[in-house]
NUDOTOR-161770 format. One record per atom (N, C-alpha, C): residue in one letter; z, x, y. Coordinates in steps of 0.2 Angstrom, whole numbers, plus 5000, padded with zeros to 4 digits. Example, Ala and Ser with C-alpha at 12.3 -4.5 7.8 and 13.67 -1.06 7.14 Angstrom:
a503950664972;a503950624978;a503950664984;s503550644989;s503650684995;s503950645000;
This chain:
x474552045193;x475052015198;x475752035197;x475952045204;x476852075205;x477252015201;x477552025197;x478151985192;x478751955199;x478951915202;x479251895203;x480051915204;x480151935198;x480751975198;x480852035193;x480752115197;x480752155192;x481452205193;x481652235188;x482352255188;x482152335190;x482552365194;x482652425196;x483152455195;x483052515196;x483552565193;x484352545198;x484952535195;x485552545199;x485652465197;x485152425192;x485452355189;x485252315195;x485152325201;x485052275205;x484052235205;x484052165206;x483352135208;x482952165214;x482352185214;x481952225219;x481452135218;x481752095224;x481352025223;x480752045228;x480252005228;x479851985233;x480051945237;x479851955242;x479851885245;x479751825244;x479951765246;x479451725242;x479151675250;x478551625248;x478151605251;x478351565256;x478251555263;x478351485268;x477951435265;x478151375268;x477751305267;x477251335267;x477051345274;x476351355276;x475951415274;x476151435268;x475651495266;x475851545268;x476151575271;x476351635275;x476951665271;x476951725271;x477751755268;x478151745274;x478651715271;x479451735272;x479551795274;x479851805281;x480051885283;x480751875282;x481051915278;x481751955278;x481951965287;x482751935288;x483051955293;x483152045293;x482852055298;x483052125302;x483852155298;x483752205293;x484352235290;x484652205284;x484052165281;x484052145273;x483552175268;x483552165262;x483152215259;x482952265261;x483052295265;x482952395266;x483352435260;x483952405258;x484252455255;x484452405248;x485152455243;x485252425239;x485552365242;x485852305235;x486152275238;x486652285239;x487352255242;x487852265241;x488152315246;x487652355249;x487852395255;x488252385263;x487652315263;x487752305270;x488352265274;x488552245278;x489252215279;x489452135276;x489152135271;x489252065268;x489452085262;x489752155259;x490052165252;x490552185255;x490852115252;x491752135254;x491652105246;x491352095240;x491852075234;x491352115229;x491752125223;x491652155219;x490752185219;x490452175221;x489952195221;x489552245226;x490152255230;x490052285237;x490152355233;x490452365228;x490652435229;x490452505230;x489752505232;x489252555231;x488752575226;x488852525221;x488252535214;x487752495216;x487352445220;x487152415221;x487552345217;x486952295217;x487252225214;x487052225206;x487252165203;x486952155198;x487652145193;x487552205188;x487952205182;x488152255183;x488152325185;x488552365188;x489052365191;x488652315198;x489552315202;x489852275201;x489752215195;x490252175193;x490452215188;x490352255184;x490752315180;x491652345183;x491152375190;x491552405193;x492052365198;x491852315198;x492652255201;x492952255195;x492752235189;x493352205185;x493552275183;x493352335182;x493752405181;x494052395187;x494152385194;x494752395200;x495152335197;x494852285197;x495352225196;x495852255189;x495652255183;x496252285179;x496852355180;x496452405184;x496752445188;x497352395192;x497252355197;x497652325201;x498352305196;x497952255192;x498552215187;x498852235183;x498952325181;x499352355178;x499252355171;x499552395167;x499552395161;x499552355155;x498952325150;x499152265149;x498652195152;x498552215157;x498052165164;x498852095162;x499252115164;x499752065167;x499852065173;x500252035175;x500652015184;x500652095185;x500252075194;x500552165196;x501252185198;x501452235195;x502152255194;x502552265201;x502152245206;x502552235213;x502852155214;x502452115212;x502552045209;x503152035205;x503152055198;x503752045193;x504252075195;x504352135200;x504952145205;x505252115207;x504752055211;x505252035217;x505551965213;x504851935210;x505351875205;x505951895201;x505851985199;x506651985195;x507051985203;x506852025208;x507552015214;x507851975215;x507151905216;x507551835217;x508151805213;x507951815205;x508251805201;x508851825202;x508951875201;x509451915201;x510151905207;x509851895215;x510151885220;x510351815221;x509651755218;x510051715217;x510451695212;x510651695206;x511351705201;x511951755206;x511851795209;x512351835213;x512651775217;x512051735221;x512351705226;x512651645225;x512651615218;x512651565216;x513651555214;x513651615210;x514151655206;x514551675213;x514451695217;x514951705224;x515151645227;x514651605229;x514751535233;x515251485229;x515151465222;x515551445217;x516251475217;x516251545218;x517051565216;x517351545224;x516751545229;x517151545237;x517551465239;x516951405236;x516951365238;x517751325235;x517751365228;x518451335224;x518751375225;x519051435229;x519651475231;x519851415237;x519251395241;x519551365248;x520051295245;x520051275239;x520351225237;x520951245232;x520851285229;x521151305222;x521751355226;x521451385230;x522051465231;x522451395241;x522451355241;x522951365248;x523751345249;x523751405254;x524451375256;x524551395261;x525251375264;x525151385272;x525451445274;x525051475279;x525251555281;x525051515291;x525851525291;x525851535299;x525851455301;x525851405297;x525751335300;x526251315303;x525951305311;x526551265316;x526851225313;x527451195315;x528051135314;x528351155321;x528551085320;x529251085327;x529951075323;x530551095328;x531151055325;x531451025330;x531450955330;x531750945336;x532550885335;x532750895340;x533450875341;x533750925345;x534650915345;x535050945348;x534851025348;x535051055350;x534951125351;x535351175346;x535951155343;x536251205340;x536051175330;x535851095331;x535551075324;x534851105326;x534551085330;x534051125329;x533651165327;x533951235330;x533951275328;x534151325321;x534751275317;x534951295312;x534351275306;x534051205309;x533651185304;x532951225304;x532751255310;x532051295310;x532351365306;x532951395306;x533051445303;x532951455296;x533251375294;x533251345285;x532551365285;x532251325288;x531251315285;x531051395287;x531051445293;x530651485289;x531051545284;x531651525282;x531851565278;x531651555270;x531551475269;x531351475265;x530651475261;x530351475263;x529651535263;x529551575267;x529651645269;x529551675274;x528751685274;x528451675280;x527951675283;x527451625282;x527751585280;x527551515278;x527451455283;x527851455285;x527951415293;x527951465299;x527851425306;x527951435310;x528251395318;x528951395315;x529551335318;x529551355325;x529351305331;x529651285337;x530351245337;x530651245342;x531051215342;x531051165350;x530951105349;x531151065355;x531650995355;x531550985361;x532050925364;x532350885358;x531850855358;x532050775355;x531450755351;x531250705347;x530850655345;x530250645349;x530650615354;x529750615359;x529350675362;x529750725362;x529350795365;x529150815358;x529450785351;x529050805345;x528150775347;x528250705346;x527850645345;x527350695352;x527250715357;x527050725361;x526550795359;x526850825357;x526650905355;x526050875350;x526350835342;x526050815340;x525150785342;x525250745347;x524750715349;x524350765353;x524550825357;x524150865360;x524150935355;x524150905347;x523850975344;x523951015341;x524851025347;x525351105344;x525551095340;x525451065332;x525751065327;x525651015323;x525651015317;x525650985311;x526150935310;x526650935312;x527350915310;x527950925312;x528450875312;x528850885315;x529650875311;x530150905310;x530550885306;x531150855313;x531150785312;x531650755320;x532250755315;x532950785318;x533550755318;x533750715325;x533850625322;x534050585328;x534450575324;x534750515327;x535450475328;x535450465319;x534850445317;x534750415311;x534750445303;x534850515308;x534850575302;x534050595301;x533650645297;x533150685297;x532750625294;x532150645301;x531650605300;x530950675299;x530350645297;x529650665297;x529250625300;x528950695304;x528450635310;x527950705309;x527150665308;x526650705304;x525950675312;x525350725309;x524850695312;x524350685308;x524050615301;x523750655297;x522950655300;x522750645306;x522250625307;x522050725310;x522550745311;x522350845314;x522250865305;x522650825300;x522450855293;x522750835287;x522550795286;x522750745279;x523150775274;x522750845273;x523150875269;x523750925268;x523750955277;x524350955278;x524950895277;x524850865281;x525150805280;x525550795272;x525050775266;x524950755261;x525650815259;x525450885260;x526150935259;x526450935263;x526650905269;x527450895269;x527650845266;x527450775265;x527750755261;x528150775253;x527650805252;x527750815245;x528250895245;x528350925251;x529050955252;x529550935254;x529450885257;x530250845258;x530450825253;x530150795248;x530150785241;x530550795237;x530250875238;x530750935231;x531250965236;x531350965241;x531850985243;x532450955244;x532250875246;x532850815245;x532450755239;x532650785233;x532250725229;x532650665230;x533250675231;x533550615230;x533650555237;x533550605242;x533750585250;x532950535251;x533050505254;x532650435257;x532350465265;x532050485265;x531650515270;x531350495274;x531250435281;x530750425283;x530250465285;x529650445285;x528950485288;x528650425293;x528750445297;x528250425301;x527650475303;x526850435305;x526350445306;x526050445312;x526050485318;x526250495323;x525450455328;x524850515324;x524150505325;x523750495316;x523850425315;x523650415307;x522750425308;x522750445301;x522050445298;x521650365297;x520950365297;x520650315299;x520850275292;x521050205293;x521150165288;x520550185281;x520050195282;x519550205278;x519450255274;x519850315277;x519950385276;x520550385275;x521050365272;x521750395273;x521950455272;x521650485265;x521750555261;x521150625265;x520750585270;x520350615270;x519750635267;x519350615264;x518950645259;x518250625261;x518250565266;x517550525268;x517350575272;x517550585278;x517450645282;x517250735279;x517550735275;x517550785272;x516950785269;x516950745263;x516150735259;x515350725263;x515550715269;x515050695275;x514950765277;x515350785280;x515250835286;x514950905283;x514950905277;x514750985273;x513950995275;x513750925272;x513250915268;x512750915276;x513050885281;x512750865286;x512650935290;x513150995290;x512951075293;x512451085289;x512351085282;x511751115277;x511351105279;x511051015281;x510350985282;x510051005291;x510651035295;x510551045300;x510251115301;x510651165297;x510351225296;x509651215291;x509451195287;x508751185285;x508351145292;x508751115293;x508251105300;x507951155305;x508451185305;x508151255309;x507451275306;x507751295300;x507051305293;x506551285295;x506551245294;x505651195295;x505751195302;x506051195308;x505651205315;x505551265315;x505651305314;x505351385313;x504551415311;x504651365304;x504151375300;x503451315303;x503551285309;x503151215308;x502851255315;x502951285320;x502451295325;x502751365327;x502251405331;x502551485332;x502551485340;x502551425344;x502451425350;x503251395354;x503451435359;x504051455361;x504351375364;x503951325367;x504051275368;x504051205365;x503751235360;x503751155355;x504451185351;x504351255349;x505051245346;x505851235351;x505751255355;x506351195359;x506451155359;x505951115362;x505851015363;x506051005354;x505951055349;x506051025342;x506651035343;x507151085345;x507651105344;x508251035346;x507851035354;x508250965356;x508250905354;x507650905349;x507550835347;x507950825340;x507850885337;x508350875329;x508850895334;x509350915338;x510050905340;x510150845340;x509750805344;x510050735346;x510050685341;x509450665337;x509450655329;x510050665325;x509950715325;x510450715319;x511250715323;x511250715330;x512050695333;x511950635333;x511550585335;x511750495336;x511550495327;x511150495324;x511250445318;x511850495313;x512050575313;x512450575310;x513350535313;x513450525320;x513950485321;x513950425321;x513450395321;x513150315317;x513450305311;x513250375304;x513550375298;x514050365297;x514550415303;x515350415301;x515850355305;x515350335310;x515750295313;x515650215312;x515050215310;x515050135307;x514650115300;x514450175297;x514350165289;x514850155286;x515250235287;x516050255283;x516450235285;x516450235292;x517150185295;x517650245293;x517550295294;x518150375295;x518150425303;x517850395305;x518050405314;x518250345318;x518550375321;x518650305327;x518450315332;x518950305337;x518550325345;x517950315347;x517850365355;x516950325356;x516450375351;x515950315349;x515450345345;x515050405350;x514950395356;x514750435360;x515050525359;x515750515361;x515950575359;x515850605354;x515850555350;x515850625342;x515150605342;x514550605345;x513850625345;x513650655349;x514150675355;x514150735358;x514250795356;x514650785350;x514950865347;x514450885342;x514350815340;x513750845331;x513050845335;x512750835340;x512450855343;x512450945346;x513050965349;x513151025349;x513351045347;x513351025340;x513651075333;x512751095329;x512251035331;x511651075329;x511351105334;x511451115339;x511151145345;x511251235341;x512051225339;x512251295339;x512051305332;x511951285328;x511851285320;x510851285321;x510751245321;x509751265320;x509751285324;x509951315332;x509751345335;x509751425333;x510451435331;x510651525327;x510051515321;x509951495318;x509451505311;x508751495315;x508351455322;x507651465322;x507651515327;x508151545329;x508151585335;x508051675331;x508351685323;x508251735317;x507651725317;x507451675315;x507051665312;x506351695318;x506551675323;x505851685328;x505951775330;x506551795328;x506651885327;x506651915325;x506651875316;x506651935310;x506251885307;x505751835306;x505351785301;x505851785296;x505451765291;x505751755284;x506451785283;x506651835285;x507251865281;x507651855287;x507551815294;x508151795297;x508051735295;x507551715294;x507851625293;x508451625284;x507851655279;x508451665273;x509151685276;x509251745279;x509951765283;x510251705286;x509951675290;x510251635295;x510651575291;x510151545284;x510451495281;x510951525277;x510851585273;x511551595268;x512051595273;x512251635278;x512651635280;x513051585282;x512651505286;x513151465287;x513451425280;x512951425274;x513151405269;x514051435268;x514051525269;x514451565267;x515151525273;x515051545277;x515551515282;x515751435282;x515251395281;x515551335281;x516151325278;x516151365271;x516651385265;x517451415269;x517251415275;x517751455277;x517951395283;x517651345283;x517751305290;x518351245288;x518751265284;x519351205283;x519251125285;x518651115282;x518351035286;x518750985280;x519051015273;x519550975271;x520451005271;x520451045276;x521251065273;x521351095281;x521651125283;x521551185289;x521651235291;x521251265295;x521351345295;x522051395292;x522751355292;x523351385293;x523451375284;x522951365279;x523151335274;x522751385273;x522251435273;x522051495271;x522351565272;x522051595266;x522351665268;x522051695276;x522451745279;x522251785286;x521751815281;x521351845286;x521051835292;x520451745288;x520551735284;x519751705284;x519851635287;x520351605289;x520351535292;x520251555298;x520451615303;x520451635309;x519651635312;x519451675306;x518651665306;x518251625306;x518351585302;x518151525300;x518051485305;x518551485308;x518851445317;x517951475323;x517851525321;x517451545326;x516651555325;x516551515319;x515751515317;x515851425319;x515151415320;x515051335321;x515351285316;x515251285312;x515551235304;x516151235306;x516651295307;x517451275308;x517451235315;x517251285319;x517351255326;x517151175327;x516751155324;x516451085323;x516851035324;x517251045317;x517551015313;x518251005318;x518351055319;x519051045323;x519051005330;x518351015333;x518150985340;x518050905338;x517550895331;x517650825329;x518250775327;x518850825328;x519450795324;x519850755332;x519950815335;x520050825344;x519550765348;x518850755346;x518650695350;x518950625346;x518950625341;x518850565337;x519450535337;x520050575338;x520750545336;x521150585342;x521050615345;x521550675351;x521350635358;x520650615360;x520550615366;x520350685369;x520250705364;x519850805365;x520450855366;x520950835367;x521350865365;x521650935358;x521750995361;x521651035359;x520951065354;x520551045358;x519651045355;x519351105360;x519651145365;x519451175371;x519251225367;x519651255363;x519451335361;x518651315354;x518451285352;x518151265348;x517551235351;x517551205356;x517051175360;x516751245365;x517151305367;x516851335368;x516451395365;x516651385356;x516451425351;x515851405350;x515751335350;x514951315350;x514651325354;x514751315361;x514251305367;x513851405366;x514351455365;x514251515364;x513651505358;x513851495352;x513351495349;x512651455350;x512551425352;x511951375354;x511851395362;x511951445365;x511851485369;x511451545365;x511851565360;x511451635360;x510951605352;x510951535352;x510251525349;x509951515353;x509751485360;x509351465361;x509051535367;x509451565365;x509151655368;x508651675362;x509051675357;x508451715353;x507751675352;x507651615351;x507151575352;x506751615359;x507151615365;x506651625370;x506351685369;x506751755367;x506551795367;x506051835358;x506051785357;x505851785349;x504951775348;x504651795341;x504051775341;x503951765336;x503751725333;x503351715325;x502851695326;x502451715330;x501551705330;x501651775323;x501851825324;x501651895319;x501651865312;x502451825311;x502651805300;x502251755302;x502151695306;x501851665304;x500951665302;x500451715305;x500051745304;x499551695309;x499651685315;x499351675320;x499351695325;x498751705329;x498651735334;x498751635339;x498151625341;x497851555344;x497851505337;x497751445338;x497651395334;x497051345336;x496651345334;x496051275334;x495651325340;x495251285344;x494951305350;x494451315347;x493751345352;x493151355349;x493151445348;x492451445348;x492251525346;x492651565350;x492451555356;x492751605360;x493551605363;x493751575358;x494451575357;x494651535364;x494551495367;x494751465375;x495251435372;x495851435366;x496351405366;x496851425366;x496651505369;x497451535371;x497551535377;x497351485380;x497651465386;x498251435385;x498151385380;x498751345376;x499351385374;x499151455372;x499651475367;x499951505372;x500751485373;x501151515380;x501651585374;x501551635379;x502051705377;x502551685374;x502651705369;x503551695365;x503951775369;x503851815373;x504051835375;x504751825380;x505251865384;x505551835389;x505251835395;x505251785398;x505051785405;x504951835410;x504551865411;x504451925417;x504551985411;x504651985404;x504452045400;x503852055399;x503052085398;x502652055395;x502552085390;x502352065383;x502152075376;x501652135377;x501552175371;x501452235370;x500552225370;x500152235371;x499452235369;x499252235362;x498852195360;x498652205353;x498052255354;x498252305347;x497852365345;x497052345345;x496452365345;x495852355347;x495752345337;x495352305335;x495052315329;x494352345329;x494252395328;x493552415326;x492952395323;x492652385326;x491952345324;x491352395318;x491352355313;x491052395308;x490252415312;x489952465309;x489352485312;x488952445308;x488452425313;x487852355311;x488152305309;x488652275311;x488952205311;x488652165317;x488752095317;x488352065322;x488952075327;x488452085335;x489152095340;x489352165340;x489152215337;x489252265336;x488852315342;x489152365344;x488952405351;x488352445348;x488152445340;x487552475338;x487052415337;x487252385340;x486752335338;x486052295343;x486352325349;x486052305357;x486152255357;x486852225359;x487252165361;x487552125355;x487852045357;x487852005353;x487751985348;x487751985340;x487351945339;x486651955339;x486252015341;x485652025340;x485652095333;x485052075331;x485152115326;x484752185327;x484752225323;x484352305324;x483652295322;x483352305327;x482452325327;x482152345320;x481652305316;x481652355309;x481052385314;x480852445309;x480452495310;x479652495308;x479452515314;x478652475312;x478252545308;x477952515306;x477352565298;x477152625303;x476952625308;x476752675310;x477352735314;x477952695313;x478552765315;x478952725323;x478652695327;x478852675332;x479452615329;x479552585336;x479952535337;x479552465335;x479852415332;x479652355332;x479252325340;x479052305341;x478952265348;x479452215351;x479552195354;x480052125356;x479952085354;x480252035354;x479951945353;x480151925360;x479551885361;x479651865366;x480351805366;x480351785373;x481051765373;x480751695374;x480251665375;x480151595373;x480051565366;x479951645363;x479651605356;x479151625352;x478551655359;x477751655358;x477851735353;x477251745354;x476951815350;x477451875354;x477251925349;x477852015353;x477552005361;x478052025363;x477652065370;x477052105369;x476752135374;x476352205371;x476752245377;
């Protein structure tokens, strides 16, 4: 009697077949036991590697697998590169951002910051000569009317401050609601310059009773561009279909513009004005923020969306949202002014306490950027980083009806390359259609017979 299971040369089991219920042998499918193990299109692991199966080809995976993991059989050495990269760039990143975020605080001073002087024309004048001589290029003295073409200039924007000579002698007329911290320093220069002199200041456009110094707004507003740009992040990452990520785009805009001016304007109580306006702006302050980050992101995957956040991180740092542009060194407040984070900020200050009032140039720096995010979006694709073709659907894939082109409209996408069909895979063009399998060979040399296609016995 044949043993069950007898061992053959190459380490692999030469089994028998074994018995149907009914007494009968079990017939192998067409293309199984002819050969060793391990050949056919089912060695895709370690076993597959041409020794047949057994204790051989599991010899020869763990000799490839040790090969793979390098010397030692630790992490493969393309692996411990990129975690030393990480490491490495992020301590760079960390190290740079720390020194940027404390220069914006520690290094300011005013370069080019508007003032008025107003009064008589021949005092005037003498007094805007005093200020910019006394720091040269520190100021930048207008000279008007009177008091109320001060007070006026102030409320639409042109400037910081006003030093009036009236009837009453040298007054200060500030606006600390355009910037606390300006404001804060002129005080503290009329100070040292007349310590002795009694000074009025008046407050032309004050800061929110809640906010006086500032600080509520400022602690708010940083933190709220970071969670905006991670929003981009995860709508990127969450669908690769060019229409759900819009409808997400609009939907985290508007989210985070009503509940973000919800927070500032009746949590904190550091805005005033209509709530509406300032959730019109922090609305299209994320339109242009997660828009630019999912619009890289659907251009370049992974390395625009990491690009797209450091960068506002990096910028925000330059968006003077606690001091103002004219209080940094050139060019970086200038800049600053023209990425979203600056522009925001300035537009939020103009709605909340101006009546939009000098917000025009800032209100069109975002519409531009939320523009050309929501172009990269259209014209973007992360079906590729994401690693999807279709999603769900049956066999025959009928769910890329669903799946609409991340292409631009009237461009079409490039055809996808043909995959070659392994020889004798099911479906395969040597196989006589679908899913049918290869005819074994009958004892006498010929072809197998048919099966009949009800079921019954071969054809003849």
């Amino acid at each position: 009697m044949l043993k069950q299971g007898r061992r053959v040369a190459g380490g692999g089991d030469d089994r028998e077949p074994a018995a149907e219920p009914g007494g009968g042998p079990r017939h192998r499918a067409s293309g199984r036991g002819t050969g060793p193990r391990g050949t056919g299109p089912r060695s895709t692991g370690p076993r597959g590697t041409g020794t047949g199966g057994g204790r051989a080809g599991r010899l020869a995976g763990q000799a490839g697998a040790d090969v793979l993991s390098g010397p030692g059989g630790g992490r493969p050495a393309g692996e411990v590169r990129r975690l030393l990269a990480v490491a490495v760039g992020m301590a760079l990143l960390v190290g740079m951002l720390t020194s940027l975020y404390g220069w914006t605080v520690t290094g300011l001073s005013p370069h080019g910051l508007p003032v008025l002087a107003a009064g008589p024309a021949e005092p005037a004048r003498a007094l805007a000569a005093q200020l910019s001589d006394a720091e040269p290029g520190a100021l930048r003295v207008t000279v008007v009317a009177d008091g109320e073409a001060a007070d006026r200039a102030l409320r639409a924007r042109e400037a910081y401050a006003a030093f009036v000579l009236g009837p009453g002698g040298l007054s200060l007329h500030v606006a600390s609601a355009a910037s606390p911290a300006v404001s804060e320093a002129m005080r503290h220069a009329m100070a040292q310059v007349a310590p002795n002199a009694d000074i009025p200041v008046v407050d032309v456009v004050p800061n929110a009773p809640a906010d006086h110094v500032g600080g509520g707004l400022s602690a708010g507003y940083l933190p709220m561009v970071l969670v905006i740009a991670a929003g981009g992040v995860l709508l990127a990452r969450a669908t690769p279909r060019r229409s759900a990520r819009l409808a997400g785009l609009v939907g985290l805009s508007a989210a985070a513009g009503t509940s973000g001016a919800a927070a500032l304007r009746y949590g904190l109580d550091v805005l005033p004005g209509s709530y509406w306006a300032v959730a019109g702006v922090l609305t299209l302050l994320g339109l242009s923020v997660a828009g630019t980050v999912l619009g890289l992101g659907a251009r370049a995957g992974t390395a625009g969306l990491a690009g797209g956040f450091v960068f506002f991180v990096v910028v925000a740092a330059l968006s003077a949202w606690s001091s103002a542009p004219e209080l940094m060194a050139p060019p970086w407040g200038t800049l600053g002014q023209l990425a979203p984070p600056g522009a925001g900020v300035t537009l939020l200050r103009s709605a909340a306490y101006f009546h939009g009032a000098g917000g025009g140039d800032a209100a069109a720096v975002l519409t531009v950027w939320a523009a050309l995010g929501l172009a990269l979006v259209m014209v973007g694709d992360t079906r590729g980083w994401l690693g999807g073709g279709t999603r769900g659907g049956g066999a025959d894939g009928g769910a890329a009806a669903d799946q609409e082109p991340a292409g631009f409209p009237g461009i079409p996408l490039p055809a996808a390359t043909p995959v070659p069909e392994m020889p004798g895979a099911p479906g395969s063009a040597g196989t006589g259609g679908a899913g049918r399998l290869p005819e074994p060979a009958r004892p006498g040399g010929g072809p197998a017979r048919a099966a009949s296609p009800t079921g019954g016995p071969p054809a003849g």
